[in-house]
Every structure is written in structure tokens, then in C-alpha cells.
N, C-alpha and C positions, 0 to 999 in steps of 0.2 A: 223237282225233288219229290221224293216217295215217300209218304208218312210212313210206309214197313220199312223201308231202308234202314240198316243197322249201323251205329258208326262208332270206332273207339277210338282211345287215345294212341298219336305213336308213342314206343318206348323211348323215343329220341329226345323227349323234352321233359324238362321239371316246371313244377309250380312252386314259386314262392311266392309269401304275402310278407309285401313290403309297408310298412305304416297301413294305411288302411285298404290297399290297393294291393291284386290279385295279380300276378305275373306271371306269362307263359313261357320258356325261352326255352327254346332248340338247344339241343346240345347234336354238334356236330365233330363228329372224331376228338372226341371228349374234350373236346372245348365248348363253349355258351356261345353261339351266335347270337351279337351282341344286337347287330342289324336287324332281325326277326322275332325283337320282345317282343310280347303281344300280351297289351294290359285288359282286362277284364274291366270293363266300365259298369257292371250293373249288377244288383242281387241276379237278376232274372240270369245272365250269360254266367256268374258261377254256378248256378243251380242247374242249366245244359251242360256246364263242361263234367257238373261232377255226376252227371246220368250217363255220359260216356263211355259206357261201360263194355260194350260187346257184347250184351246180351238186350238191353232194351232197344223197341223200334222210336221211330221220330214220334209217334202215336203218341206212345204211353211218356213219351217226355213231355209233347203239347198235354197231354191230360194233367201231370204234375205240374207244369206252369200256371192253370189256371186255374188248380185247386187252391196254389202254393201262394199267387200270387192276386194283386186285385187288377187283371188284365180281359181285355175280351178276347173272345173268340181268334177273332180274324189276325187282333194284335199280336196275339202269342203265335199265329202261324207265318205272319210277316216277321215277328221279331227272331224266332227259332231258323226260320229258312232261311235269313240272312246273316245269322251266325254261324251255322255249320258253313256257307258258302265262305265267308271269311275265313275259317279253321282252316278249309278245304284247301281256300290257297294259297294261307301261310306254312300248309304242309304239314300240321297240327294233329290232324285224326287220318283214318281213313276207313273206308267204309267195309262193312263187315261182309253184308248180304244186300 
């Protein structure tokens, strides 16, 4: 994965927050695919999904992780690379550039 790589949301999916928990789900031919929720388990994974914007690189998201949050270095670049790869193939975002 490319720290300048750019990646946003598809228009395919809503988020709702359910009690205290962040929820992804697909909508396919306007239905909610029920089978591909995709819960948001951490401050740090809602603070990448909501930098997903189409205009920021992976870069300047690791740099807000680790201003944002009390994470090191390496962690925020394991934790960040392993989320967009999750998004990527619940089918979630797709990359911009």
C-alpha cells in the first residue's frame, strides 16, 4: 500500500451509529446488504473512515492518527494499512489515485 494513494467512500453504503457502535452497510439495488455490516470497532477506524474523503493521501491520515490519537509510529501504519485493506474487500471505498 502507498502512503500517496488516495481512497474514498463508495456511494453504495450508509453509516449509522447504533447505541455506541458505528455501522457500515452496503446498500445494494436499494436494498441494505445485510451480510456485509461492517462495524467500526475503534475511535482510531472512525477517524480513517471519516478522512475518506477523495482528496486526502494515506500520509496525511497516518499524520492525523498520531496527532489525534496516543499511538506510535509503526502502530498507526499497521493499524491504518490494515483497515483500508479490510474496506477494500468488503468493497467499502475505492481508491482514487
Amino acid at each position: 500500500m502507498n502512503l500517496h494513494s488516495i481512497y474514498r467512500k463508495k456511494e453504495d453504503s450508509v453509516t449509522r451509529q447504533i447505541a455506541d457502535e458505528t455501522l457500515l452497510v452496503p446498500i445494494r439495488s436499494r436494498l441494505a446488504d445485510m451480510q456485509r455490516i461492517f462495524a467500526l470497532e475503534s475511535q482510531v477506524a472512525e477517524y480513517i473512515w471519516q478522512q475518506l474523503d477523495g482528496k486526502q493521501n494515506l500520509e496525511e491520515i497516518h499524520r492525523g492518527i498520531t496527532s489525534e490519537f496516543e499511538v506510535e509510529n509503526g502502530q498507526a501504519s499497521s493499524d491504518l494499512q490494515e483497515f483500508i485493506s479490510q474496506l477494500m474487500e468488503a468493497g467499502l471505498i475505492e481508491e482514487v489515485t
